[in-house]
MOPAC internal coordinates of N, CA, C and O (Angstrom, degrees):
PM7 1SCF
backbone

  N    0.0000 0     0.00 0     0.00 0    0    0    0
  C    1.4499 1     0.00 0     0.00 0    1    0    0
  C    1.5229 1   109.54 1     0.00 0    2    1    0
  O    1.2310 1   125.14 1   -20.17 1    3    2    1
  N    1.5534 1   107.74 1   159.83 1    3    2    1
  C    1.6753 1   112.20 1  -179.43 1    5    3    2
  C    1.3102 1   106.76 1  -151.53 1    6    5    3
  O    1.2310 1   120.49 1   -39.82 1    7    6    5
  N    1.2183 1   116.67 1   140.18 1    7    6    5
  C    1.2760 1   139.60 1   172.02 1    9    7    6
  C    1.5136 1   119.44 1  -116.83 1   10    9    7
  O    1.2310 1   136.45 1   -59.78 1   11   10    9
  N    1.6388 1    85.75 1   120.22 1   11   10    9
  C    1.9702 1   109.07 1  -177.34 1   13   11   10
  C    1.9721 1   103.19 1  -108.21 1   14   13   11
  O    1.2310 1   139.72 1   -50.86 1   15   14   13
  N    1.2177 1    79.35 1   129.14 1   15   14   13
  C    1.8116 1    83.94 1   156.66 1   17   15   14
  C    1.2859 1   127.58 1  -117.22 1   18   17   15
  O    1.2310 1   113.55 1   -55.39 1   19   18   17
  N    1.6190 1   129.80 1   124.61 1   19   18   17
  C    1.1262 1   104.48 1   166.70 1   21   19   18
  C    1.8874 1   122.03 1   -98.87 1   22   21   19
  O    1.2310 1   139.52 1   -52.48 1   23   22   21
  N    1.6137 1    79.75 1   127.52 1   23   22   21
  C    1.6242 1    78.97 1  -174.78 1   25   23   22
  C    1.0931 1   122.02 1  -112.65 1   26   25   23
  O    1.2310 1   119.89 1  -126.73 1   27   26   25
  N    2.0537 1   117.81 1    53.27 1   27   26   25
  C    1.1400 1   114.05 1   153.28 1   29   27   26
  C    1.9404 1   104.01 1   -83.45 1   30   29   27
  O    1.2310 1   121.96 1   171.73 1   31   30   29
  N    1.1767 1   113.86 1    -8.27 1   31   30   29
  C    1.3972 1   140.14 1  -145.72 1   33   31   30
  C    1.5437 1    88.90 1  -101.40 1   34   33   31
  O    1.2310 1   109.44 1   118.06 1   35   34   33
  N    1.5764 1   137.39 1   -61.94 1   35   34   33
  C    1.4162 1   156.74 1  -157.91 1   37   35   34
  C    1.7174 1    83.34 1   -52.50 1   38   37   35
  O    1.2310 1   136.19 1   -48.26 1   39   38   37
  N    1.6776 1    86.25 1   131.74 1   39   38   37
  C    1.6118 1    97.10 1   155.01 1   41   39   38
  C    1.2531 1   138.44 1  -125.26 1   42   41   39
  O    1.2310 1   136.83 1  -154.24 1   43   42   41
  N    1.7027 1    85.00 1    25.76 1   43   42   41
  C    1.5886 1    98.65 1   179.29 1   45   43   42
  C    1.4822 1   141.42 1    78.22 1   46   45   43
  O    1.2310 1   130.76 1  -171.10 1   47   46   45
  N    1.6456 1    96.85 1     8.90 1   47   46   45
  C    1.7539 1   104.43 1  -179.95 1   49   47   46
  C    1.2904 1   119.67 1   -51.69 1   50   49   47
  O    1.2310 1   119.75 1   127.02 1   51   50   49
  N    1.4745 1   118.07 1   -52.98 1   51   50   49
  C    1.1689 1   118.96 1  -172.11 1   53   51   50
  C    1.4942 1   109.80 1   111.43 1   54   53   51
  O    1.2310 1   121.20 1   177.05 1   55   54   53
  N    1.5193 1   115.31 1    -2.95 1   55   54   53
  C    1.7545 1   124.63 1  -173.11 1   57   55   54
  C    2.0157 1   100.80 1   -52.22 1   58   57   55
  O    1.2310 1   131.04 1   118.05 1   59   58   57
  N    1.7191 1    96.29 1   -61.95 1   59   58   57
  C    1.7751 1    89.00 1  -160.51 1   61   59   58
  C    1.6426 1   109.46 1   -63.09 1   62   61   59
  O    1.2310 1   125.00 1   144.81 1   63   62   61
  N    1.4034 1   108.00 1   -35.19 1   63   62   61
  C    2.3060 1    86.55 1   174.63 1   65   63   62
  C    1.3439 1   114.94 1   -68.68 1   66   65   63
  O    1.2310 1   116.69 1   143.02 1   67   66   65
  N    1.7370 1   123.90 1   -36.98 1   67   66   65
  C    1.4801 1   107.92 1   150.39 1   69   67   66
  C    1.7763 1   131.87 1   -36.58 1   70   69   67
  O    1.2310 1   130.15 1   155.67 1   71   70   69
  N    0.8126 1    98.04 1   -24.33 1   71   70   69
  C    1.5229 1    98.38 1  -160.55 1   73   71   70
  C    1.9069 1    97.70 1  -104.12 1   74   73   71
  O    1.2310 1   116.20 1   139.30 1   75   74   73
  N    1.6451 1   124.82 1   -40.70 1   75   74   73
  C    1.1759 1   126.40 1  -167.39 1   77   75   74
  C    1.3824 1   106.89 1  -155.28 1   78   77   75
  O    1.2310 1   114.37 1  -142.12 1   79   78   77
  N    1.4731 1   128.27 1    37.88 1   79   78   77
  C    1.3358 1   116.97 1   151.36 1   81   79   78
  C    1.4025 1   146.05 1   -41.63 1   82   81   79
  O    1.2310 1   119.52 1  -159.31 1   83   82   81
  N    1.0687 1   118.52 1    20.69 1   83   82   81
  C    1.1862 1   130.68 1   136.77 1   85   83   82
  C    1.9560 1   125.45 1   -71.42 1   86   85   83
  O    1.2310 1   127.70 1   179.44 1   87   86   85
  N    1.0936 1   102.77 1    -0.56 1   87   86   85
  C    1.6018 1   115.70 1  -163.13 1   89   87   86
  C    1.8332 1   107.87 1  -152.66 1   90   89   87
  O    1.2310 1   121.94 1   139.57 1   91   90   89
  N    1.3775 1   113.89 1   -40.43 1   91   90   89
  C    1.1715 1   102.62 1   170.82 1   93   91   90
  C    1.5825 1   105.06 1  -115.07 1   94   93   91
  O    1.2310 1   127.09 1   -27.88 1   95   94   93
  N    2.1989 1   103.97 1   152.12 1   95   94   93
  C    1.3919 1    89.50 1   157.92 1   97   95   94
  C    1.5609 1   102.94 1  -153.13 1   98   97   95
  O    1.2310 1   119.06 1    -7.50 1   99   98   97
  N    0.9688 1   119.41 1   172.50 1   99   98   97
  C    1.6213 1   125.29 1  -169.65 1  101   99   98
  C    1.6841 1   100.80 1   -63.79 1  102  101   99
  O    1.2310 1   114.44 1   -52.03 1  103  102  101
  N    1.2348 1   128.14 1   127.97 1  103  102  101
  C    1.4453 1   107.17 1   150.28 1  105  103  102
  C    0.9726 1   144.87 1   -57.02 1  106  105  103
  O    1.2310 1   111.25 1    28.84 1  107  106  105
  N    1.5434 1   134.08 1  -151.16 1  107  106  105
  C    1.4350 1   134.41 1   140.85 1  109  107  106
  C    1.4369 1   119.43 1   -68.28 1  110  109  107
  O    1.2310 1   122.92 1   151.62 1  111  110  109
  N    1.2703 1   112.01 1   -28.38 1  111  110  109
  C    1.7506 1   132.28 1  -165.96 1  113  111  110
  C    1.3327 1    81.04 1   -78.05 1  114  113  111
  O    1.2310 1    97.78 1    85.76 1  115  114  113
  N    1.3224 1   157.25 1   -94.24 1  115  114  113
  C    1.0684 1   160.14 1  -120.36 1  117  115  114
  C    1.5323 1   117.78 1   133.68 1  118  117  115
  O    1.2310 1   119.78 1   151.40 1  119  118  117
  N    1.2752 1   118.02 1   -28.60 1  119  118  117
  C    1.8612 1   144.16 1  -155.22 1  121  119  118
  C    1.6279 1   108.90 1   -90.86 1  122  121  119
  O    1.2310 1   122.23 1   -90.90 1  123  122  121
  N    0.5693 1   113.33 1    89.10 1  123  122  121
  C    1.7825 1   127.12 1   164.30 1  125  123  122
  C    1.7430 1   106.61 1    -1.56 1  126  125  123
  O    1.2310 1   123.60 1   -36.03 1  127  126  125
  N    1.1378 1   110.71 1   143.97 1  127  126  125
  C    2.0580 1   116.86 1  -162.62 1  129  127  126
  C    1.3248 1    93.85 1  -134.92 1  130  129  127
  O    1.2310 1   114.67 1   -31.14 1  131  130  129
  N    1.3622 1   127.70 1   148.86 1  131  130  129
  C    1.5249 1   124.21 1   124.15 1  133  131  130
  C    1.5628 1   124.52 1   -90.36 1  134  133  131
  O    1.2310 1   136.95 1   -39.07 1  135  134  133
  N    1.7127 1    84.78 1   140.93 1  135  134  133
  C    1.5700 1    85.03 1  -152.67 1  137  135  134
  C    1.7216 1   110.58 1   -98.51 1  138  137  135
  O    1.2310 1   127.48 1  -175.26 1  139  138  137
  N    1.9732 1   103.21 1     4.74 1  139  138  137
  C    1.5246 1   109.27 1  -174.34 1  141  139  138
  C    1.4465 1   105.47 1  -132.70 1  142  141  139
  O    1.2310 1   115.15 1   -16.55 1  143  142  141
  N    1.0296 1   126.81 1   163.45 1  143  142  141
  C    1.5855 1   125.27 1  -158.30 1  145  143  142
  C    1.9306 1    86.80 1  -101.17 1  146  145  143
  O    1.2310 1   117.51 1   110.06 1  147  146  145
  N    1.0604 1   122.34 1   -69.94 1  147  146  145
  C    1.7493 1   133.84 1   171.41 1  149  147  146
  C    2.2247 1   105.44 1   -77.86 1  150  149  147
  O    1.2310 1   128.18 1   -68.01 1  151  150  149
  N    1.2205 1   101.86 1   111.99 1  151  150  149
  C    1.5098 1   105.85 1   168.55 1  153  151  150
  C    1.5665 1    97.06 1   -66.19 1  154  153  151
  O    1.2310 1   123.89 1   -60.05 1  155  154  153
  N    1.7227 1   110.14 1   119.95 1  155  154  153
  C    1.3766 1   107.13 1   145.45 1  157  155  154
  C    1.3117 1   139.29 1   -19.22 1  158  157  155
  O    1.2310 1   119.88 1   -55.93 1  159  158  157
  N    1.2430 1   117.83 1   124.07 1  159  158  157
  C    1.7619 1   105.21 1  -167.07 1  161  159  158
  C    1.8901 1   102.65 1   -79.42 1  162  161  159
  O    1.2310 1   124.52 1   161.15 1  163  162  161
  N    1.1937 1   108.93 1   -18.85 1  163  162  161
  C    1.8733 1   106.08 1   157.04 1  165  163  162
  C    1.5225 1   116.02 1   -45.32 1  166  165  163
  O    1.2310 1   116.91 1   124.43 1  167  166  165
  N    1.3163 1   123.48 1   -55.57 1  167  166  165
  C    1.3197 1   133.49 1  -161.61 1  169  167  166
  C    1.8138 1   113.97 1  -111.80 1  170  169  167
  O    1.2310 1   120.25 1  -142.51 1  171  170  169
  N    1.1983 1   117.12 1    37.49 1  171  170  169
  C    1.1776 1   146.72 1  -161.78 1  173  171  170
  C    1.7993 1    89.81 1   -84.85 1  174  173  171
  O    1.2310 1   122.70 1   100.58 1  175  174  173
  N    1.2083 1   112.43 1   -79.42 1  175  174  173
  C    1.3066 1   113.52 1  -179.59 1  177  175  174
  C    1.6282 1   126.82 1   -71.10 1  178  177  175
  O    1.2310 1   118.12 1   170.21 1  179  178  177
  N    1.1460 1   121.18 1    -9.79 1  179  178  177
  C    1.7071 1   111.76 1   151.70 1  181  179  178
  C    1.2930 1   102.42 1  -104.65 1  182  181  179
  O    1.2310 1   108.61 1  -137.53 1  183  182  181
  N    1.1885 1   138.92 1    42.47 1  183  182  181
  C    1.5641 1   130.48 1   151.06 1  185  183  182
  C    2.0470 1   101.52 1  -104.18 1  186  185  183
  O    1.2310 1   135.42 1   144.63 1  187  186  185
  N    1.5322 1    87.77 1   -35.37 1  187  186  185
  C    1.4933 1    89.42 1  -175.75 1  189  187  186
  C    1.8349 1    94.87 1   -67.99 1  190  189  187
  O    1.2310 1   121.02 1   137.03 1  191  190  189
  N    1.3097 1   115.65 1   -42.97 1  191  190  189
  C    1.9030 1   118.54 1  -163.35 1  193  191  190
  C    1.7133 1    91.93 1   -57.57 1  194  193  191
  O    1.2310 1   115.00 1   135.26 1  195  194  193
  N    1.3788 1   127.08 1   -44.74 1  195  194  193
  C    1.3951 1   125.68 1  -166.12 1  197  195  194
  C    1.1906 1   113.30 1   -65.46 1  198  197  195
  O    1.2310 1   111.03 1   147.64 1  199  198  197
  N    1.6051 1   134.47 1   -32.36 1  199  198  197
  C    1.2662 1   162.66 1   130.00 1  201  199  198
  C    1.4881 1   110.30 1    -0.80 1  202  201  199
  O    1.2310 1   125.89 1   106.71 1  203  202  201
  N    1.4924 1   106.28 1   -73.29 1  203  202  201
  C    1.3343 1   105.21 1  -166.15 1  205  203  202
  C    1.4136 1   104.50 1  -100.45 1  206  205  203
  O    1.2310 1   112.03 1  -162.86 1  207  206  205
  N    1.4993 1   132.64 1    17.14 1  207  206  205
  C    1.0999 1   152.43 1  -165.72 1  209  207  206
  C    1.5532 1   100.18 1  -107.40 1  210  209  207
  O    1.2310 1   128.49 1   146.53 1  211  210  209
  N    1.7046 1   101.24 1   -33.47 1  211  210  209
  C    2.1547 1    96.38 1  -177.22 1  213  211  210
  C    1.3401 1    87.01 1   -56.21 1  214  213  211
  O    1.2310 1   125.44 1   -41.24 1  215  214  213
  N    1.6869 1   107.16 1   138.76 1  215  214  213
  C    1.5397 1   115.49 1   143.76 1  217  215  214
  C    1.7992 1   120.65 1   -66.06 1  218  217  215
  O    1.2310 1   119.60 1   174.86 1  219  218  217
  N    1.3303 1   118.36 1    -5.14 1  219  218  217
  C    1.4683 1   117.13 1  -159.69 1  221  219  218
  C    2.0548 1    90.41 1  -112.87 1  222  221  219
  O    1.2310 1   120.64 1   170.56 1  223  222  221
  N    1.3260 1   116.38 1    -9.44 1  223  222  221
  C    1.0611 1   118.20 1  -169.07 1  225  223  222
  C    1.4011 1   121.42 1    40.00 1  226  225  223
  O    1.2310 1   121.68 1  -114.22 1  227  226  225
  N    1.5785 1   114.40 1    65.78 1  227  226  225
  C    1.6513 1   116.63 1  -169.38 1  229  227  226
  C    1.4341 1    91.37 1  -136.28 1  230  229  227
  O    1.2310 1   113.45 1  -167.21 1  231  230  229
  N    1.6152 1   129.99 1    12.79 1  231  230  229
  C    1.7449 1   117.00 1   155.85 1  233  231  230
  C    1.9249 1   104.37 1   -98.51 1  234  233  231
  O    1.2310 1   129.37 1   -26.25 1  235  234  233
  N    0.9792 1    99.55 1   153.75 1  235  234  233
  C    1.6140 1   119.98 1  -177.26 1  237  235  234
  C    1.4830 1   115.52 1  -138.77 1  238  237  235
  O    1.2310 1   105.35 1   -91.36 1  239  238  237
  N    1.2591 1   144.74 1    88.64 1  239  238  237
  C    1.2813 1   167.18 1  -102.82 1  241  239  238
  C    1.9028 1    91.64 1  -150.65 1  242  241  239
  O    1.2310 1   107.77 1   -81.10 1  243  242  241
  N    1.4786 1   140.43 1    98.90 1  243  242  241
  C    1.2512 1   141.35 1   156.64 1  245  243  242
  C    1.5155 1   112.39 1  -143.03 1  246  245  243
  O    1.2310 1   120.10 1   180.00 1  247  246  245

């Protein structure tokens, strides 16, 4: 599985590294990153929960 953000879209809450830092993390910009090319198959399902957890709906988890 992989997780894309688009962060012209990101508004910067900070919800998905709360939720799955292992996969998301804040940048320098302020805007939410993925930080692994393949999501761990451990952390598979709170990368997807952080996902549908953005209020701005700009992570995509397939």
């Amino acid at each position: 599985m992989k997780a894309t953000i688009d962060r012209s879209g990101c508004i910067g809450c900070g919800l998905c590294p709360s939720i799955c830092p292992e996969v998301y993390q804040m940048a320098d910009d302020g805007l939410a990153e993925v930080i692994v090319d393949d999501i761990p198959s451990g952390v598979e399902g709170t990368a997807q929960e952080a996902a549908e957890s953005c209020p701005v709906s700009v992570i995509i988890v397939e």
